[in-house]
PATORKE-407987 format. One line per 3 residues: number of its first residue (from 1); their letters; for each residue x negated, y negated, z of N, C-alpha, C. Coordinates in Angstrom, 3 decimals. Layout:
<sites>
NUM	A	X/Y/Z/X/Y/Z/X/Y/Z | ...
</sites>
This chain:
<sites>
1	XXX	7.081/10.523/-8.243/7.877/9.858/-9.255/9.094/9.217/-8.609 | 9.534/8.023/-9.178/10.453/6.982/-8.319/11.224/6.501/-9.535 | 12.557/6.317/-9.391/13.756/6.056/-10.766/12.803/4.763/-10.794
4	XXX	12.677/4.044/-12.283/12.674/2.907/-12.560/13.781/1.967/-11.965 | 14.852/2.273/-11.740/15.784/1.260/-11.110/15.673/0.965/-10.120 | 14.645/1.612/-8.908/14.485/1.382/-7.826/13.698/-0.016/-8.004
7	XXX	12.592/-0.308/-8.612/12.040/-1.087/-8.935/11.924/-2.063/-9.590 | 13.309/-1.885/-10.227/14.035/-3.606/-11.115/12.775/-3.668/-12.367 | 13.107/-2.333/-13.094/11.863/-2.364/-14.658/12.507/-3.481/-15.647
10	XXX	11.637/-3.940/-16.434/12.402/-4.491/-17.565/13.336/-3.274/-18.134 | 14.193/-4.347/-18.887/15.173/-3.180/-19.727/14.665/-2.179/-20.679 | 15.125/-1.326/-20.873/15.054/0.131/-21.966/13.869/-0.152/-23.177
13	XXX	14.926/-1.695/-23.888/14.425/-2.129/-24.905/12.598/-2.941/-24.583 | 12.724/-3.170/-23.651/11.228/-3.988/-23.774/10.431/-2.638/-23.596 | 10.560/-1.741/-22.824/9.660/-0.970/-22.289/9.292/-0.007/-22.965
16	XXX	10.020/0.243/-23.881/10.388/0.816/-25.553/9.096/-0.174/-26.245 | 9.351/-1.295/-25.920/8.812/-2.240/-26.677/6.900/-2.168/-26.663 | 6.810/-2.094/-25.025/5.677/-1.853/-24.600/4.722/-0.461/-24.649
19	XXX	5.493/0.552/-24.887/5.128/2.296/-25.484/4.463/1.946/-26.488 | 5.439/1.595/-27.482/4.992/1.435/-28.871/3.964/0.323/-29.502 | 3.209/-0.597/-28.390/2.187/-1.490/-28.491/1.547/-1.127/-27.808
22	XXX	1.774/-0.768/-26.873/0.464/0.489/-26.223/0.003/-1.093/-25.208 | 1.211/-1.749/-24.650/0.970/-2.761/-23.791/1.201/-2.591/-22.570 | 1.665/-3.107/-21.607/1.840/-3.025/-20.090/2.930/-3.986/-19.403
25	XXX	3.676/-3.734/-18.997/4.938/-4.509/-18.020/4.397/-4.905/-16.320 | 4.572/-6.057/-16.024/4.578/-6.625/-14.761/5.250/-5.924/-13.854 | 4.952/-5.907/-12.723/5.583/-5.410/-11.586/5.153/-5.966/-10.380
28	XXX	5.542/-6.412/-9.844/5.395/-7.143/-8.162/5.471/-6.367/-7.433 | 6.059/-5.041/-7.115/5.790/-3.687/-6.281/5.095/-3.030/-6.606 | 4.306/-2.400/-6.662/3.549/-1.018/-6.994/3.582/-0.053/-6.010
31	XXX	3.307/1.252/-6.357/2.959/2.293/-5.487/2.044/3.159/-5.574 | 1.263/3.890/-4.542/-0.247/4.662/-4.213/0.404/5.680/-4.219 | -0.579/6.705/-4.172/-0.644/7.706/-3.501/-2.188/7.775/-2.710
34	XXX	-1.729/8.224/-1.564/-3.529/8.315/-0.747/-2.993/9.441/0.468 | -3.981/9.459/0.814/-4.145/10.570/1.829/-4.745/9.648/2.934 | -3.728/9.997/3.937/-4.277/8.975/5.296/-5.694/9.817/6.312
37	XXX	-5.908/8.536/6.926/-6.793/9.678/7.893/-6.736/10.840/8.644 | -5.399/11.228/8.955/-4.815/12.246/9.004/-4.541/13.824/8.347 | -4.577/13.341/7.276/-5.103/14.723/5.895/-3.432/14.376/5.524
40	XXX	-2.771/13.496/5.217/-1.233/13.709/5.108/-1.152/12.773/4.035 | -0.756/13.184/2.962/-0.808/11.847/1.513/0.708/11.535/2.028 | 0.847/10.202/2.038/1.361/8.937/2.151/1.674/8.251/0.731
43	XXX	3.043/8.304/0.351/3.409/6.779/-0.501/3.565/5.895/-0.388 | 2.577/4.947/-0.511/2.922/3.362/-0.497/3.198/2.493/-1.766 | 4.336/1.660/-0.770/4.706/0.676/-1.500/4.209/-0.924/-1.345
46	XXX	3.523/-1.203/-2.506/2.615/-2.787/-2.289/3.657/-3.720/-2.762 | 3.785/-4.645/-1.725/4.343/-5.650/-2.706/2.644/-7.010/-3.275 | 2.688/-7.146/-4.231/1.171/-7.916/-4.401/1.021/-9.200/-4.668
49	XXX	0.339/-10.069/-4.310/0.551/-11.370/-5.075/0.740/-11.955/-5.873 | 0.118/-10.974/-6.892/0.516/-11.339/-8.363/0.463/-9.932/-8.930 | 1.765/-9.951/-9.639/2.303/-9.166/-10.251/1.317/-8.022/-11.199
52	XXX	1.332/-6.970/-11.126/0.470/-6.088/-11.739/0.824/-5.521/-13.216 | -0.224/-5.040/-13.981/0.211/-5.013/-15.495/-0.323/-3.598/-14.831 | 1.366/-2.670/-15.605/1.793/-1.156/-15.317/1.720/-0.564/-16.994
55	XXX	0.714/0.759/-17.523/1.112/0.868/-18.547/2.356/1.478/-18.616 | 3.098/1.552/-19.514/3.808/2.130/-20.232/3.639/3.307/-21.309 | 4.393/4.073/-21.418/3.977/5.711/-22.331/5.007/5.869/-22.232
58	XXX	5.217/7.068/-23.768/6.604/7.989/-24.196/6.332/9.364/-23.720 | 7.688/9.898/-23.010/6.899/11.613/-22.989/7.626/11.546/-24.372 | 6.608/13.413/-24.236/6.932/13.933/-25.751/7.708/15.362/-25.110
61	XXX	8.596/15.822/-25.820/9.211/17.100/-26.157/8.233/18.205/-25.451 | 7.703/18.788/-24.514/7.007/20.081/-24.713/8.200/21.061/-25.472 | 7.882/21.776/-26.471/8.691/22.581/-27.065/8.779/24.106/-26.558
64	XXX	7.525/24.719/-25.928/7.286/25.699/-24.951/8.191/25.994/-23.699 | 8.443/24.787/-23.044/8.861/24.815/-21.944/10.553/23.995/-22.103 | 10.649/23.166/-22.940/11.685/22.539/-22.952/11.397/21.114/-22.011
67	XXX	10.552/20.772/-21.277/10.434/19.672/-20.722/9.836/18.563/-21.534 | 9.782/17.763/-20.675/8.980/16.491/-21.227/8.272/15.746/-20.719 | 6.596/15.855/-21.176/5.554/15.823/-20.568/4.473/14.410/-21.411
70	XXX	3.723/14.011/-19.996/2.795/13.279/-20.595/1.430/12.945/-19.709 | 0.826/13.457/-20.632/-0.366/13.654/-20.082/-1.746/12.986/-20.079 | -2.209/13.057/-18.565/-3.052/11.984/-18.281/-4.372/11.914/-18.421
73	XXX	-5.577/11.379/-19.076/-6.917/11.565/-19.364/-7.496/11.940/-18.295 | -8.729/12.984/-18.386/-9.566/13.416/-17.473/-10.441/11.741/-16.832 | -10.825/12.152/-15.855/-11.334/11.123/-15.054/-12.330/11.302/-14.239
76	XXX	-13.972/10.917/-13.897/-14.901/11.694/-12.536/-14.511/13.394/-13.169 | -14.795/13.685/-11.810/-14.515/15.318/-11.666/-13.089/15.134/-12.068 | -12.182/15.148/-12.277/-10.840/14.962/-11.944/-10.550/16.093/-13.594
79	XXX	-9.870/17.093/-14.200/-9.616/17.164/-15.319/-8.051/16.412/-15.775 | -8.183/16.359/-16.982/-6.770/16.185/-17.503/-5.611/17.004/-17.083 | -4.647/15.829/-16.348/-3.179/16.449/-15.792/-1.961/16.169/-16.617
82	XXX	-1.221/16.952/-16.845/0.064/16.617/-17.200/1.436/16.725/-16.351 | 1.844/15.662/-16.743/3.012/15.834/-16.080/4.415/16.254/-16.511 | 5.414/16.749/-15.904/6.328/17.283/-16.770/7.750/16.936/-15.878
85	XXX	8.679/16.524/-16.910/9.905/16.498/-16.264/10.967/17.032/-17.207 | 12.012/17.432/-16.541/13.409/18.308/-16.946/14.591/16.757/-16.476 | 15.494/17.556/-17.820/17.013/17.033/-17.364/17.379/18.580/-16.574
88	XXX	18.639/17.893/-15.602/18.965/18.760/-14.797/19.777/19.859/-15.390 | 19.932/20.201/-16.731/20.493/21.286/-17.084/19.371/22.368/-17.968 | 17.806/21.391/-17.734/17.194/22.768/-18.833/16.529/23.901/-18.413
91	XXX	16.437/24.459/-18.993/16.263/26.291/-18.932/15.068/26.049/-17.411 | 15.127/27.166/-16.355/14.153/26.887/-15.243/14.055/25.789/-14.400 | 15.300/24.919/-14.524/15.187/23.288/-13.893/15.183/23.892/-12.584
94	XXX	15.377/24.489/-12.104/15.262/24.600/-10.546/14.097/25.489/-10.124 | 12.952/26.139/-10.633/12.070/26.022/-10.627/11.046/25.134/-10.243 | 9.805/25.546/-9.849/8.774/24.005/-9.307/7.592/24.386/-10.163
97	XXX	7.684/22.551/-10.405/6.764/22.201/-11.715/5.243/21.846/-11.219 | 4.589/22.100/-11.571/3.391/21.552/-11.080/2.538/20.885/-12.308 | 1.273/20.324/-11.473/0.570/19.569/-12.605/-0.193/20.409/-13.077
100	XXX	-0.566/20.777/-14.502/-1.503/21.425/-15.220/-2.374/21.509/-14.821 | -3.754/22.704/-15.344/-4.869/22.271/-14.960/-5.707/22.468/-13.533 | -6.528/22.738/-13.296/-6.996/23.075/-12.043/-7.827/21.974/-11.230
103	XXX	-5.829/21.045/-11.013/-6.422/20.289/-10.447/-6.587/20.134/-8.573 | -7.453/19.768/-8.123/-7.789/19.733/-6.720/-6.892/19.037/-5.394 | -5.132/19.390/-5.731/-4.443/18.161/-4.795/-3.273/18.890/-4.167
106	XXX	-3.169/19.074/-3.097/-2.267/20.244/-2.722/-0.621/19.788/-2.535 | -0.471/19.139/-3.303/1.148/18.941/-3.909/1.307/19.494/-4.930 | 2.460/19.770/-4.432/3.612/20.200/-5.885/4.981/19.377/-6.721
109	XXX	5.117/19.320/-7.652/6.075/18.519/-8.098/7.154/19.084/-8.286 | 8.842/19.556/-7.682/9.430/19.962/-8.132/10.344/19.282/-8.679 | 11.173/20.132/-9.501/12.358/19.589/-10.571/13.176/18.373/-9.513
112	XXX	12.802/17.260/-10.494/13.907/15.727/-9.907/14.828/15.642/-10.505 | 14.550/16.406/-12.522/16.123/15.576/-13.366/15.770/14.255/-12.862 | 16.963/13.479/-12.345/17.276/11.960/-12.170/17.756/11.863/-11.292
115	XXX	17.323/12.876/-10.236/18.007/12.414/-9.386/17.275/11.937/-7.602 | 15.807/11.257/-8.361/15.293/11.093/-7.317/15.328/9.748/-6.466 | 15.605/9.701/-4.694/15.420/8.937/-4.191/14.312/8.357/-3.306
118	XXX	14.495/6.919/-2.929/13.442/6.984/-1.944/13.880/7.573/-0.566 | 12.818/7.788/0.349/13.072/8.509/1.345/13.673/7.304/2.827 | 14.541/7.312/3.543/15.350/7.151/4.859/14.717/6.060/5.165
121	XXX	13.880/7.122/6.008/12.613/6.424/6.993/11.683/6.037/5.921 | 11.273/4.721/6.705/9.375/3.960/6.050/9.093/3.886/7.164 | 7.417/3.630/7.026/6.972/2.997/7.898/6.883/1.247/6.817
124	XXX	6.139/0.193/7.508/6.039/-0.806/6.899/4.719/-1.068/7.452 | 4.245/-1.623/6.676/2.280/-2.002/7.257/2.205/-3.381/6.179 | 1.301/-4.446/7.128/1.343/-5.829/6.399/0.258/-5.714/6.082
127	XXX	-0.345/-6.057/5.130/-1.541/-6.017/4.658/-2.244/-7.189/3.619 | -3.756/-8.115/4.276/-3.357/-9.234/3.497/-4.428/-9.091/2.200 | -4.727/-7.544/2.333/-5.845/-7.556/1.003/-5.115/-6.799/-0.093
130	XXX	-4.278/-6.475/-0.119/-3.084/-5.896/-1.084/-4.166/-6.279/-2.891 | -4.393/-7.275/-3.120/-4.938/-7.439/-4.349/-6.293/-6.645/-4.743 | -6.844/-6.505/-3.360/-8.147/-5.112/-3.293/-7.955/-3.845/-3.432
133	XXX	-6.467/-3.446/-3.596/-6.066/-2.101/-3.440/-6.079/-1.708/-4.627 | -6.743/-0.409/-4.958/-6.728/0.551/-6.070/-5.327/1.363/-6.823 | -4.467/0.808/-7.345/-2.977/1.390/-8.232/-3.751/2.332/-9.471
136	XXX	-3.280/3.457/-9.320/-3.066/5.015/-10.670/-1.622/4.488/-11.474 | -0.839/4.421/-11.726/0.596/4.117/-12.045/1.153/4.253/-13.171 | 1.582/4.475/-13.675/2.362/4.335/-15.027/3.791/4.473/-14.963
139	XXX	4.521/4.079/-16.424/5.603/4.099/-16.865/6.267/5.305/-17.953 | 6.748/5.741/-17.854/7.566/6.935/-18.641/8.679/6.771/-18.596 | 8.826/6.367/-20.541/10.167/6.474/-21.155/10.316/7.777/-22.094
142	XXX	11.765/7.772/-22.530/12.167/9.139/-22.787/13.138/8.468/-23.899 | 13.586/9.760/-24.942/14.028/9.070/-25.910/15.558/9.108/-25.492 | 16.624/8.534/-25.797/17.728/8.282/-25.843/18.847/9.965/-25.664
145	XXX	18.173/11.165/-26.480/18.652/12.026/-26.535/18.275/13.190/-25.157 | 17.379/12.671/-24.099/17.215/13.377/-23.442/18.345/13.284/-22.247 | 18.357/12.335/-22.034/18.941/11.979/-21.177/18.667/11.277/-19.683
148	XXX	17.278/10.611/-19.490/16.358/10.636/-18.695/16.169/8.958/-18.861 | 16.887/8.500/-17.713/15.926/7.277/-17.540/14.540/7.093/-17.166 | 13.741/5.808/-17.484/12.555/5.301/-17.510/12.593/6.012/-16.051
151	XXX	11.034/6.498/-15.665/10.503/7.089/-14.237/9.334/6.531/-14.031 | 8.817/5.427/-12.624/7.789/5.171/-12.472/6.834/6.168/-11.537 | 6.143/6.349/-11.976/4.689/7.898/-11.589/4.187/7.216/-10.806
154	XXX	3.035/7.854/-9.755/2.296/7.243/-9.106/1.714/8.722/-8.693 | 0.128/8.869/-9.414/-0.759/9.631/-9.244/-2.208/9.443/-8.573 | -2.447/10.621/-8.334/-4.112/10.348/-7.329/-5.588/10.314/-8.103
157	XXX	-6.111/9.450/-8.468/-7.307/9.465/-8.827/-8.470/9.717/-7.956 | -9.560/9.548/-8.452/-10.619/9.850/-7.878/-10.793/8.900/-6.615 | -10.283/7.804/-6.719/-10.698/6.956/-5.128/-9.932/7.250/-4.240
160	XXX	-8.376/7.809/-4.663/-7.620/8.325/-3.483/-7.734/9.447/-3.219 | -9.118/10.197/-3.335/-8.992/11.765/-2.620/-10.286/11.634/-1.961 | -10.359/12.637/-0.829/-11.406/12.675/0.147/-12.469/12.919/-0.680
163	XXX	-13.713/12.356/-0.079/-15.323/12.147/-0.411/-16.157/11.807/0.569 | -17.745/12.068/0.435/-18.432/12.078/1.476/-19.374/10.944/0.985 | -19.769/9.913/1.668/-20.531/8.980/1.594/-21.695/9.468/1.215
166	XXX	-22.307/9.083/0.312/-23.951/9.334/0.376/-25.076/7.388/-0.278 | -26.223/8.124/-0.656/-26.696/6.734/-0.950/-28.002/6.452/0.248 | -28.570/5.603/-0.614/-29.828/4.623/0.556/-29.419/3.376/1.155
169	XXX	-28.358/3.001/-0.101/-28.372/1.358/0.029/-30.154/0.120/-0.032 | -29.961/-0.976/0.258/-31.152/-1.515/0.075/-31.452/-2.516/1.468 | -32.836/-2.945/1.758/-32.735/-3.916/2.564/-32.591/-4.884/2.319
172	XXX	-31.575/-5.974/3.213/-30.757/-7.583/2.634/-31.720/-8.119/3.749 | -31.669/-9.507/3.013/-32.266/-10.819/3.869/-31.291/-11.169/5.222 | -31.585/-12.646/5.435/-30.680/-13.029/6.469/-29.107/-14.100/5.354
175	XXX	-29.442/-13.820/4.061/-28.339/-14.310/3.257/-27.657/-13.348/2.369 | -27.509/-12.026/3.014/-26.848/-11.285/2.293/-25.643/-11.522/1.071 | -24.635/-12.183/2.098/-23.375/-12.376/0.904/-23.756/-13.542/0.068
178	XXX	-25.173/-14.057/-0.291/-25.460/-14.829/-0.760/-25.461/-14.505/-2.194 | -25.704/-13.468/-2.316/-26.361/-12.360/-3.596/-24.334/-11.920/-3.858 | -23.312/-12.119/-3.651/-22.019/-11.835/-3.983/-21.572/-12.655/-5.289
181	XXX	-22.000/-13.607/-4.927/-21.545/-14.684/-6.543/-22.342/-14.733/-7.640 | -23.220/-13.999/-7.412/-24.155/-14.042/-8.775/-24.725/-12.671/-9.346 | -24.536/-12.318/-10.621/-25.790/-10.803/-11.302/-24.590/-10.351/-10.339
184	XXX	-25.628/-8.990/-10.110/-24.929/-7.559/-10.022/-24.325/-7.626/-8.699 | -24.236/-9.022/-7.801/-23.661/-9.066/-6.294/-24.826/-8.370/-5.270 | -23.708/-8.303/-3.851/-25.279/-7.804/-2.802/-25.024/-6.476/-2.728
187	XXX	-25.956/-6.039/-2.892/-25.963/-4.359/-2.090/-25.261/-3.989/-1.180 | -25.402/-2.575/-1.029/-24.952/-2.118/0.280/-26.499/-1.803/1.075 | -26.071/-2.686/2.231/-27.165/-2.461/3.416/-27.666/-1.595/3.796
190	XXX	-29.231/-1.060/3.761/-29.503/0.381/4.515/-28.905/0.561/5.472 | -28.594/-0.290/6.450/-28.765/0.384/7.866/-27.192/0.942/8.123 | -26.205/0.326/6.927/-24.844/0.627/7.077/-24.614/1.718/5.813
193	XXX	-25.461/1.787/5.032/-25.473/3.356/4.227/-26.116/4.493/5.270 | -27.116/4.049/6.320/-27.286/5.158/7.243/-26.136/5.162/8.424 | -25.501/4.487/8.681/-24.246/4.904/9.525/-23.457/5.538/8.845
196	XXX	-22.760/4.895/7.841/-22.133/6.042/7.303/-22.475/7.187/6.268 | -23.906/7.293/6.543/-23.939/8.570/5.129/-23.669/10.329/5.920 | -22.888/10.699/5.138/-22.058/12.082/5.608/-20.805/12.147/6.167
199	XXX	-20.847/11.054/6.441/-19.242/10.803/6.685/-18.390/11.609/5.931 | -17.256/11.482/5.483/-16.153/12.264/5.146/-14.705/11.435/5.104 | -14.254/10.664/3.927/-13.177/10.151/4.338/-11.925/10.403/3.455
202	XXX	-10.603/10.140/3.874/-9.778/10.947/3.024/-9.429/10.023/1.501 | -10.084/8.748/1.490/-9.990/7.882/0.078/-11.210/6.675/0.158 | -11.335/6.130/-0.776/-12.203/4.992/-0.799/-11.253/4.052/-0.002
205	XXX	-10.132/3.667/0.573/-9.684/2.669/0.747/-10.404/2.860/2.261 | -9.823/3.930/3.044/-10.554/4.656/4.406/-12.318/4.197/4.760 | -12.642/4.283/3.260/-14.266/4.062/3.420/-14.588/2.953/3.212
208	XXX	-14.071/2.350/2.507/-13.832/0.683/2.455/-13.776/-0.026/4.253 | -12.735/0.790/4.679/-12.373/0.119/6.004/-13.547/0.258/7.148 | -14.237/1.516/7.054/-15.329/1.628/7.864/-16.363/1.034/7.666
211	XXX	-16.406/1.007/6.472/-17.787/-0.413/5.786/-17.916/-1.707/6.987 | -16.739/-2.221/6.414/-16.432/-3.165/7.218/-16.425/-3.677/8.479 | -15.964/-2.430/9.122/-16.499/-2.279/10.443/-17.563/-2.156/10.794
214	XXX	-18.543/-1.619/10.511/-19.668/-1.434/10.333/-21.086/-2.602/10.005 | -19.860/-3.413/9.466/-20.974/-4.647/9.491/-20.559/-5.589/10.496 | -19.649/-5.695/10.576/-18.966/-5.984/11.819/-19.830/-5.583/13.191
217	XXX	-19.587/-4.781/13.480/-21.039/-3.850/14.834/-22.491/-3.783/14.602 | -23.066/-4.279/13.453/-24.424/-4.485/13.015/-24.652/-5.831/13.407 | -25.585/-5.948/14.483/-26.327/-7.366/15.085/-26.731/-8.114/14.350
220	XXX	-27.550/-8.185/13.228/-28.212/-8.734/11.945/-27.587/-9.237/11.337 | -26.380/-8.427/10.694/-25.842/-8.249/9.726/-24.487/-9.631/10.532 | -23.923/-8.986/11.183/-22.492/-9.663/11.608/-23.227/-11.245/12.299
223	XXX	-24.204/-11.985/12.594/-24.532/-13.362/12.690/-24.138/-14.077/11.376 | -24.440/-13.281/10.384/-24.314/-14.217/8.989/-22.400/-14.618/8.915 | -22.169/-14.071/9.921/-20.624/-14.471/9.516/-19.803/-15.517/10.756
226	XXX	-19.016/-16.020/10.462/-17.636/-16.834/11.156/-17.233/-15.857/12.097 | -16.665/-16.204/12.891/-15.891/-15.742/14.158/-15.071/-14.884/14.024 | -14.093/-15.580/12.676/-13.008/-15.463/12.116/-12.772/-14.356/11.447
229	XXX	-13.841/-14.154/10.834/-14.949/-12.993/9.941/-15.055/-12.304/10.352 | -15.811/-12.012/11.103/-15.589/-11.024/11.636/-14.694/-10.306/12.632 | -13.851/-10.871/12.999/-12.888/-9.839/13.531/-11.899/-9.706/12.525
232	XXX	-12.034/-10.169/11.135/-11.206/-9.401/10.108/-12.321/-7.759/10.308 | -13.273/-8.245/9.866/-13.828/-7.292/9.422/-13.834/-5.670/10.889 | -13.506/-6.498/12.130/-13.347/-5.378/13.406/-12.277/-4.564/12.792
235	XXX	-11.507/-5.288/12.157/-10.140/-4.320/11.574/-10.142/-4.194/10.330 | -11.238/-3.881/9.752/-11.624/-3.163/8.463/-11.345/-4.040/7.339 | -11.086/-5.423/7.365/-11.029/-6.096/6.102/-12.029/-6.836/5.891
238	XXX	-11.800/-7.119/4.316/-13.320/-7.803/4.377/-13.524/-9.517/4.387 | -14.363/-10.021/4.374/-14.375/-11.799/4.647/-14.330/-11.881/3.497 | -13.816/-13.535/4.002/-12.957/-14.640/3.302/-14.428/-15.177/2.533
241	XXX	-14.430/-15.466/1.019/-15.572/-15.936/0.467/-14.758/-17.143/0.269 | -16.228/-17.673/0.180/-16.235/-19.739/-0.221/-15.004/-19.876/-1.365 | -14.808/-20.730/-0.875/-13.746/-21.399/-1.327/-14.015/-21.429/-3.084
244	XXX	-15.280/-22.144/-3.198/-14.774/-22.190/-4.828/-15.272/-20.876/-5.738 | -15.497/-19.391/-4.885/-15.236/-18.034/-5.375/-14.104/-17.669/-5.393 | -13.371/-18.445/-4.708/-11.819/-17.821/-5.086/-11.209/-17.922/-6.640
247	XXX	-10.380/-17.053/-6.436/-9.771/-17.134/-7.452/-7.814/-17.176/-7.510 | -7.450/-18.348/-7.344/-5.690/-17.604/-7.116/-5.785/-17.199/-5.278 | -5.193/-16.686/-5.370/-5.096/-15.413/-3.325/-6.333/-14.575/-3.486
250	XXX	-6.593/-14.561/-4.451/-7.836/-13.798/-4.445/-8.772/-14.171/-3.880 | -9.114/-14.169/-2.409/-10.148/-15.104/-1.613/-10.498/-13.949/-0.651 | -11.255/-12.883/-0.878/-11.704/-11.996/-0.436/-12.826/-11.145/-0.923
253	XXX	-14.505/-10.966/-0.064/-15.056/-10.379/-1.033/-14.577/-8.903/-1.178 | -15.116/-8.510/-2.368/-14.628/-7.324/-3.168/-15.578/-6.264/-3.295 | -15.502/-5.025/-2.758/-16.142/-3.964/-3.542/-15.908/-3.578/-4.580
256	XXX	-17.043/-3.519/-5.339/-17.137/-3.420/-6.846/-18.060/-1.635/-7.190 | -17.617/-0.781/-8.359/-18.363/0.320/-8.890/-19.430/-0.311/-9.906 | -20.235/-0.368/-9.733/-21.523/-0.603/-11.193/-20.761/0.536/-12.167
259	XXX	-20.993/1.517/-11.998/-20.755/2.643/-13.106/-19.138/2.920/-12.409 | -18.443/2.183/-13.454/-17.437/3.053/-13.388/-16.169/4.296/-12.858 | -15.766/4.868/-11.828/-15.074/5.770/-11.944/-14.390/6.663/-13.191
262	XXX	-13.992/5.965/-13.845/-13.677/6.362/-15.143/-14.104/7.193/-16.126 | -15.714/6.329/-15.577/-16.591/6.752/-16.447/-17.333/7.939/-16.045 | -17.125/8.430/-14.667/-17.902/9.195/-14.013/-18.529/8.724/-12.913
265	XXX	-18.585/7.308/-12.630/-19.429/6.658/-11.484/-19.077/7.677/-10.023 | -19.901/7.831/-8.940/-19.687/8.326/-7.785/-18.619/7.441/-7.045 | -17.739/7.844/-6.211/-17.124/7.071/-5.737/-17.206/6.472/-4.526
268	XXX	-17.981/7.308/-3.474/-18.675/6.804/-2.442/-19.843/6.752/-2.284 | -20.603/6.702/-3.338/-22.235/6.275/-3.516/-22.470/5.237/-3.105 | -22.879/4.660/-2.113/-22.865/3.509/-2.070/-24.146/2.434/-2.474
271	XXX	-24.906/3.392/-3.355/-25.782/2.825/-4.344/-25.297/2.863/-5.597 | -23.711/3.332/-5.796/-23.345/2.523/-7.035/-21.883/1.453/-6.529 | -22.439/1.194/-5.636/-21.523/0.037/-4.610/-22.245/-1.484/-4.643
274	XXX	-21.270/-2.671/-5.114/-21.958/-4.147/-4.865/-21.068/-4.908/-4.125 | -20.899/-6.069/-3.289/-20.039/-6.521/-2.868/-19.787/-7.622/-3.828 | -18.706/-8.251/-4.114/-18.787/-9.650/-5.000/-17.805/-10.301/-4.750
277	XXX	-17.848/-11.665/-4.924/-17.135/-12.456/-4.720/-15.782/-12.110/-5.900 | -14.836/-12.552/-5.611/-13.912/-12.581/-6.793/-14.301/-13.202/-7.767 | -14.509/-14.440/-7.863/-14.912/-15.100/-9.420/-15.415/-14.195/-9.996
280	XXX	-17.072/-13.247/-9.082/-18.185/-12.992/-10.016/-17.201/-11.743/-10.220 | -16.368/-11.158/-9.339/-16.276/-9.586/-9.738/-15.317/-10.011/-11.033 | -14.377/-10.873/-11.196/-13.402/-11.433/-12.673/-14.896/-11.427/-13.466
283	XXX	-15.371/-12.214/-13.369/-16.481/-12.370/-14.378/-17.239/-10.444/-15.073 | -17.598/-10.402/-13.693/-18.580/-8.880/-14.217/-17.557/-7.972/-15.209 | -16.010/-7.918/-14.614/-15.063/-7.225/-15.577/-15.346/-7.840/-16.823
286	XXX	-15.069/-8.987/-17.101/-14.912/-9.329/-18.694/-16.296/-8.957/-19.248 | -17.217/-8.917/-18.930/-18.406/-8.670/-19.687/-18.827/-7.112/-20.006 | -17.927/-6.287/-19.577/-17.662/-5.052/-20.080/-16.719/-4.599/-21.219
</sites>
């Protein structure tokens, strides 16, 4: 959790505004939580190309505890978490709060009140697929009598926690990313669902990056691409699709879930994995 002021929120009143429509506020920063390859969760801060729609929510009163909590829908395996925060004078504030629930993430949240900062040291990392990156995030306002300014959250879902690759994938022609702009996009390749199946990585973003590589070092596979192309892809990003798949900066193909996370989809299945162009992956969203 990070003060809203760190992040230049709209004012009190809009965000008030946005609770109670059950709408979402822009933000040009966002922040992750992930677990690096290292086993060490990491906060990052994105700045993105275009501005991201953050929901907004009211906590409510827990009357039990005296805090004020709001709590987040179950997700995959994931159960429903709540979160809870204190002003710095209520009963147990110096106590450590944790998230409800038996959930699977070996942090703890202790008492902030308002008085949390960001930390000294950063590291800084440039990154030009920032619009591919997976944001959990929300907004929490508080009523006037608590005493608690707006707090922006940043929680771990199912793509930012470790998982093990599994899947067949399918066999592709010699026009693989051909199958990206149209229907359900291209598969994931056998021969790169058998490199990485059993793997182990600490988020989908991690497994994302080895993909990539991976087609990258596949003889077959890495001819179908530019020069250029592939040595994005040596360093785990993915190629630049045709020009008129772009969309905006959005000029990168995209891994896409068929089923959902949300909904339960696997997260490193990579038979419920498609690659798509941006247009088609904008497109496949709206038709859900």
């Amino acid at each position: 959790m990070m003060p809203g002021d760190a992040f230049g929120l709209p004012d009190t009143a809009a965000l008030n505004k946005a609770a109670d429509q059950k709408t979402s506020v822009s933000m040009p920063v966002r922040g992750r939580l992930v677990m690096n390859d290292s086993g060490i969760l990491d906060v990052q801060l994105v700045k993105t190309n275009t501005a991201g729609a953050v929901k907004v929510a009211r906590a409510v009163l827990d009357k039990e505890t005296g805090y004020w909590g709001y709590t987040l829908p179950a997700v995959a395996d994931v159960p429903a978490q709540t979160i809870f925060v204190s002003t710095a004078d209520a009963l147990g504030a110096n106590g450590p709060l944790t998230l409800s629930g038996p959930v699977p993430l070996p942090e703890r949240i202790l008492h902030t009140g308002d008085q949390i900062s960001a930390p000294q040291a950063t590291d800084k990392t440039v990154t030009p697929v920032a619009d591919d990156l997976d944001f959990d995030d929300i907004i929490l306002v508080f009523p006037p009598e608590s005493g608690l300014k707006p707090l922006y959250v940043m929680y771990r879902s199912p793509r930012n926690m470790p998982g093990t690759v599994s899947g067949k994938g399918q066999n592709v022609g010699n026009n693989w990313m051909g199958g990206a702009s149209t229907g359900d996009g291209a598969p994931v390749p056998s021969q790169i669902a058998d490199k990485l199946r059993g793997k182990t990585f600490g988020s989908f973003d991690s497994s994302r990056r080895a993909f990539w590589k991976a087609v990258a070092d596949d003889s077959a596979l890495s001819k179908q691409f530019s020069e250029a192309d592939i040595n994005q892809m040596k360093a785990g990003r993915a190629p630049t699709a045709d020009f008129l798949e772009s969309v905006g900066k959005r000029v990168k193909i995209e891994l896409h879930h068929e089923k959902e996370i949300s909904q339960g989809g696997a997260v490193m299945d990579v038979d419920n994995i498609k690659a798509l162009t941006p247009k088609n992956h904008i497109e496949t969203h709206k038709g859900k």
